[in-house]
Backbone as ProteinMPNN parsed JSONL, in Angstrom:
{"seq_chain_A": "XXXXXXXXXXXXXXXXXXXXXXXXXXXXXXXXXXXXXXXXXXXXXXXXXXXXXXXXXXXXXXXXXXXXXXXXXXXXXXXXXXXXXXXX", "coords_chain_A": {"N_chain_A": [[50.856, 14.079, -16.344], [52.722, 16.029, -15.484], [51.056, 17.772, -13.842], [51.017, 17.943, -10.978], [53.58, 17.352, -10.312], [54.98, 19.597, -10.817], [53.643, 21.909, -12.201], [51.81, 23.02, -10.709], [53.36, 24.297, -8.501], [55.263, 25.532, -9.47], [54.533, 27.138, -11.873], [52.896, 28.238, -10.569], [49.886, 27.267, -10.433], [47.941, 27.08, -8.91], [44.996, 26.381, -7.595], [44.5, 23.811, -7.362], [44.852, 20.479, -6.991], [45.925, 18.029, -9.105], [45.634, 15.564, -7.38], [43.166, 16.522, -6.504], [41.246, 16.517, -7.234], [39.038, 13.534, -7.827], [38.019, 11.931, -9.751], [39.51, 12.74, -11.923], [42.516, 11.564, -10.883], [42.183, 9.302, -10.336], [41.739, 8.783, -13.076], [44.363, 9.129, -14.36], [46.197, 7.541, -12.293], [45.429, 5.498, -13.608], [46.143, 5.577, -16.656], [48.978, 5.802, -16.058], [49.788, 3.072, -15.132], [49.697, 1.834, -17.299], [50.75, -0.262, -19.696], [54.207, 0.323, -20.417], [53.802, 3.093, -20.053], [54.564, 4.393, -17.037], [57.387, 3.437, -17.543], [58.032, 5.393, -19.191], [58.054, 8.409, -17.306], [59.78, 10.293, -15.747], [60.208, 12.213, -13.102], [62.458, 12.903, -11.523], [63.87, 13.931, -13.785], [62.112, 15.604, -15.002], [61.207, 17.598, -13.24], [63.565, 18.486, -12.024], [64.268, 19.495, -15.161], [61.96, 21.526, -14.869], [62.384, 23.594, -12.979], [65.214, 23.901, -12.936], [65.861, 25.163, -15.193], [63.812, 27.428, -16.122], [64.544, 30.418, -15.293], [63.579, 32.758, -14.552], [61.152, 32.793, -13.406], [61.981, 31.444, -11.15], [64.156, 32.025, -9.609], [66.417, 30.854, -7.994], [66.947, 28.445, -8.605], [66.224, 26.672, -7.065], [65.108, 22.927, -6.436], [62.71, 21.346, -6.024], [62.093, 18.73, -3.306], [59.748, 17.024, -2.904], [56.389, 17.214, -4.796], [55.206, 13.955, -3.541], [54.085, 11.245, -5.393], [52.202, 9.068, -5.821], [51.845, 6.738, -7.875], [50.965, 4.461, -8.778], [49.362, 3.383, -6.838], [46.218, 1.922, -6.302], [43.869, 2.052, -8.28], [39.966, 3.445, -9.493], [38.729, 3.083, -11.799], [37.977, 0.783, -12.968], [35.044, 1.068, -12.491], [33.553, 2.311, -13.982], [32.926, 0.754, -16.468], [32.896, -1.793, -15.555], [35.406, -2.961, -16.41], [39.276, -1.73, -16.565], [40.109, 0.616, -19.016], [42.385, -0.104, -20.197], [42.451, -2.691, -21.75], [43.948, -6.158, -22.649]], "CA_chain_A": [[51.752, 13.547, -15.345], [53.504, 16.823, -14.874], [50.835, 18.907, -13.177], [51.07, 18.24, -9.658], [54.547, 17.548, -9.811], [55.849, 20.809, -11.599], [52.785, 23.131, -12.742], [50.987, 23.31, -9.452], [54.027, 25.086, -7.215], [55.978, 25.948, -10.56], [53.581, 27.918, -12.584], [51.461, 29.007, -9.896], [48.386, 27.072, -10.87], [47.74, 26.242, -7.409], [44.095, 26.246, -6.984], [43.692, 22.757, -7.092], [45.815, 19.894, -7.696], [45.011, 17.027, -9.805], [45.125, 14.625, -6.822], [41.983, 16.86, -5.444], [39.943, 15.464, -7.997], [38.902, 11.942, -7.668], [38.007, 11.254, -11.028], [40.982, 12.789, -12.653], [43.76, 11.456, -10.312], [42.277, 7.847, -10.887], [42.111, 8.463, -14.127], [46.014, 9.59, -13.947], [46.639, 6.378, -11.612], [45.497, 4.551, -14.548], [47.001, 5.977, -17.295], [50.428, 5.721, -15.421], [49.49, 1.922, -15.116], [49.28, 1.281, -18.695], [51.79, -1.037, -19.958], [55.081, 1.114, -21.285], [53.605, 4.655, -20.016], [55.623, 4.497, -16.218], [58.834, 3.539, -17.757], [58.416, 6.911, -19.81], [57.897, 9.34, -16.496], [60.973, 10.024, -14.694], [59.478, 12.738, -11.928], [63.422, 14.099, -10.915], [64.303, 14.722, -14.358], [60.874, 16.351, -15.101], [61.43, 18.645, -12.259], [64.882, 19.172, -12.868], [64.265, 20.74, -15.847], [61.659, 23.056, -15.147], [63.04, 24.271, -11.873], [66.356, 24.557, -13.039], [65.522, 26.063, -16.665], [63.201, 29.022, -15.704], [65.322, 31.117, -14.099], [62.895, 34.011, -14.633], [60.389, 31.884, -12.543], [62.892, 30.059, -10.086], [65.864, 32.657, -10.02], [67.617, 30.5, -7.612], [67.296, 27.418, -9.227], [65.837, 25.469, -5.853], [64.343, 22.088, -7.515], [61.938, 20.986, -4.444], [62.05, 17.092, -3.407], [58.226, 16.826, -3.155], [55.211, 15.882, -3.648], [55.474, 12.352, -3.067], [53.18, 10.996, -6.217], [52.274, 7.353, -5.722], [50.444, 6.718, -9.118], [51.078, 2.735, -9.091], [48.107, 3.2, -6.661], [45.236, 1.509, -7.325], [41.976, 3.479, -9.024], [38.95, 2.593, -9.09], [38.345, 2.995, -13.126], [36.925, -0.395, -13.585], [33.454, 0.934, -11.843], [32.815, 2.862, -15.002], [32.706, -0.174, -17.326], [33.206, -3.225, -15.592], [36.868, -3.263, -16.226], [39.491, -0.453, -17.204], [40.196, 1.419, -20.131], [43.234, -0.441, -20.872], [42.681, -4.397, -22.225], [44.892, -6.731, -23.861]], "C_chain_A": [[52.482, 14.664, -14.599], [53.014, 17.797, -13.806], [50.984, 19.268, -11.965], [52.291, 18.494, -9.222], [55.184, 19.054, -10.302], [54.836, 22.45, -11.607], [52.358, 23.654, -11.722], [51.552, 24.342, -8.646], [54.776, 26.266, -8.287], [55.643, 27.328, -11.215], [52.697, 28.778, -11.585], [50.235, 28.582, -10.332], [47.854, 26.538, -9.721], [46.604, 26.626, -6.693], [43.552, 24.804, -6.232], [44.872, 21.951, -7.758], [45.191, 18.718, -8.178], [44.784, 15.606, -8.629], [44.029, 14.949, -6.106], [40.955, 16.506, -6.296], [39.405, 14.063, -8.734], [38.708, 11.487, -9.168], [38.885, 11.042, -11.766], [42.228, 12.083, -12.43], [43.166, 9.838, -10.432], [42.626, 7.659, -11.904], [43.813, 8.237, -14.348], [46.442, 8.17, -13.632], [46.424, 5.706, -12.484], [46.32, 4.253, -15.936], [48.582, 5.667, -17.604], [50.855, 4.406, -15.224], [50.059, 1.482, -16.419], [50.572, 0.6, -19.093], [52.824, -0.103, -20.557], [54.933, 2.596, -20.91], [55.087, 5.112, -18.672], [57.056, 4.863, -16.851], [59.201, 4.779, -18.644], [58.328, 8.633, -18.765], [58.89, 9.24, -15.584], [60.822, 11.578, -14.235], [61.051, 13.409, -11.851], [63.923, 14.455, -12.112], [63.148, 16.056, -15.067], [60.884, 17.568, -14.215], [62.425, 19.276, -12.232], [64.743, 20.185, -13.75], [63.705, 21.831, -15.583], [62.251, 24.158, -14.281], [64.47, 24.799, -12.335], [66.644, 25.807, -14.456], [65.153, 27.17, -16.765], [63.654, 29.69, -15.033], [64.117, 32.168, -13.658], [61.788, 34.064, -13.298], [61.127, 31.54, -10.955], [64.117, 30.925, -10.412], [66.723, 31.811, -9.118], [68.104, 29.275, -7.766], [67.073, 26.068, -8.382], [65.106, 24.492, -6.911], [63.774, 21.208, -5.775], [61.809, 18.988, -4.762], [60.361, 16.678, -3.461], [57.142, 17.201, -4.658], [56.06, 14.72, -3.861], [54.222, 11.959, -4.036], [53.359, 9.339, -6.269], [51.419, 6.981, -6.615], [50.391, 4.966, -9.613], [49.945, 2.213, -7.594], [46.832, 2.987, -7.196], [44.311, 3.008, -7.515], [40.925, 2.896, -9.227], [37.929, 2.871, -10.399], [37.21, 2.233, -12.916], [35.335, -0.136, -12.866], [32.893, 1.756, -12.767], [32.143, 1.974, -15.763], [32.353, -1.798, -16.931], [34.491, -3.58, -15.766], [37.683, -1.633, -16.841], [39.634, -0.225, -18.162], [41.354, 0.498, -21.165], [42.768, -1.982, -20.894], [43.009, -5.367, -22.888], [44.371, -7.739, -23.954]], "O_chain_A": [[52.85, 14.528, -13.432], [53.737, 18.466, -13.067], [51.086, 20.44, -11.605], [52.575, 19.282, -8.32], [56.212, 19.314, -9.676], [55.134, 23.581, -11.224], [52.462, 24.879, -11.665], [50.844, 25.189, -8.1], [54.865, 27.474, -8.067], [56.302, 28.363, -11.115], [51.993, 29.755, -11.838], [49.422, 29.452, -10.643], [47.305, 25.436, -9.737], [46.687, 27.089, -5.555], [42.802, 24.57, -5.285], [45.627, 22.347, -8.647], [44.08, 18.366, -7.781], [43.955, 14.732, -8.884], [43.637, 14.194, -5.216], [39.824, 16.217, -5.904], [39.42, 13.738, -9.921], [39.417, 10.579, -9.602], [39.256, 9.983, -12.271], [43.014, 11.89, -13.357], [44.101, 9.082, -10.697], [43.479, 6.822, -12.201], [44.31, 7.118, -14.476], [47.006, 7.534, -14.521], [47.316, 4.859, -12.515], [46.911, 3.229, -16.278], [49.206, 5.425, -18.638], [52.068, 4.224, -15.114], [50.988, 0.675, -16.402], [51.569, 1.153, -18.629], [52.272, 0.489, -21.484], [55.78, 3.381, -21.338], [56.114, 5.742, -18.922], [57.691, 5.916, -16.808], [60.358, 5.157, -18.831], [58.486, 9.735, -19.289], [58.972, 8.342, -14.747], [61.351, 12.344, -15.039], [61.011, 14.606, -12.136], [64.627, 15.453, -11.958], [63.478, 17.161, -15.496], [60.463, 18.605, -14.727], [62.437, 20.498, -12.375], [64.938, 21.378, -13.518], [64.228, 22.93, -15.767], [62.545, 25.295, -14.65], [64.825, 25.96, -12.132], [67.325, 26.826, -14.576], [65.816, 28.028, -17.348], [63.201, 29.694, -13.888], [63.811, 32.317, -12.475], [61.615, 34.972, -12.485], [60.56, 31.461, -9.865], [64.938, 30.644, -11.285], [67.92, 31.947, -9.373], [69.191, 28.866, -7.36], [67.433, 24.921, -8.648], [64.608, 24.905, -7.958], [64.392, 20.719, -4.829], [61.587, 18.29, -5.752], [60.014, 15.864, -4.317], [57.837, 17.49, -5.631], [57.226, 14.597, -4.236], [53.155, 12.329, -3.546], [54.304, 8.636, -6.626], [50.236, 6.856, -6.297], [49.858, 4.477, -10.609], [49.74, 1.033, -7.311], [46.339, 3.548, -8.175], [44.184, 4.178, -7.152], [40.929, 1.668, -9.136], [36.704, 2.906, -10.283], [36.034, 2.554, -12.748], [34.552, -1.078, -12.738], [31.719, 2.059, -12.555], [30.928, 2.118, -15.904], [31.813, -2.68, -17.599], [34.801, -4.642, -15.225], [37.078, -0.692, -17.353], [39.133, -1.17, -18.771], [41.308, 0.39, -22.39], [42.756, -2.477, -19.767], [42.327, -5.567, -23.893], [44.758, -8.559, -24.787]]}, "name": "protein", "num_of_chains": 1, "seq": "XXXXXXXXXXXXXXXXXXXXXXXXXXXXXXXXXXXXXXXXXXXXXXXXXXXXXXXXXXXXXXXXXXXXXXXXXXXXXXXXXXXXXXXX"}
């Protein structure tokens, strides 16, 4: 959940972000779906920390308002199986 928002600009892993690969970032969109997972991803305190924590990284402690991660977009799982991953 954290990579695009944090690792990508954060860390410097910024070849590729996980919404550039279709498989992964559905997967993700699904994941994030799952009954109980959402209500455990809260995106400004996730960022918060790392931005404000690493100084070493982030000496001035900017905590950036972006991306914009819309993961309660659909995905398009169910064309693996016939339905998705998650079924109650």
């Amino acid at each position: 959940m954290r990579f695009d928002a944090v690792y990508y600009s954060h860390f410097k892993c910024n070849l590729r972000r996980i919404a550039d690969y279709p498989n992964l970032s559905n997967w993700l969109r699904e994941l994030y779906q799952w009954p109980g997972i959402a209500e455990t991803v809260n995106f400004e305190h996730i960022k918060g920390h790392y931005y404000a924590s690493h100084r070493t990284i982030n000496p001035t402690g900017i905590i950036p308002k972006g991306p914009a991660l819309d993961l309660q977009a659909g995905h398009d799982r169910q064309r693996l199986s016939g339905e998705g991953v998650w079924s109650s």
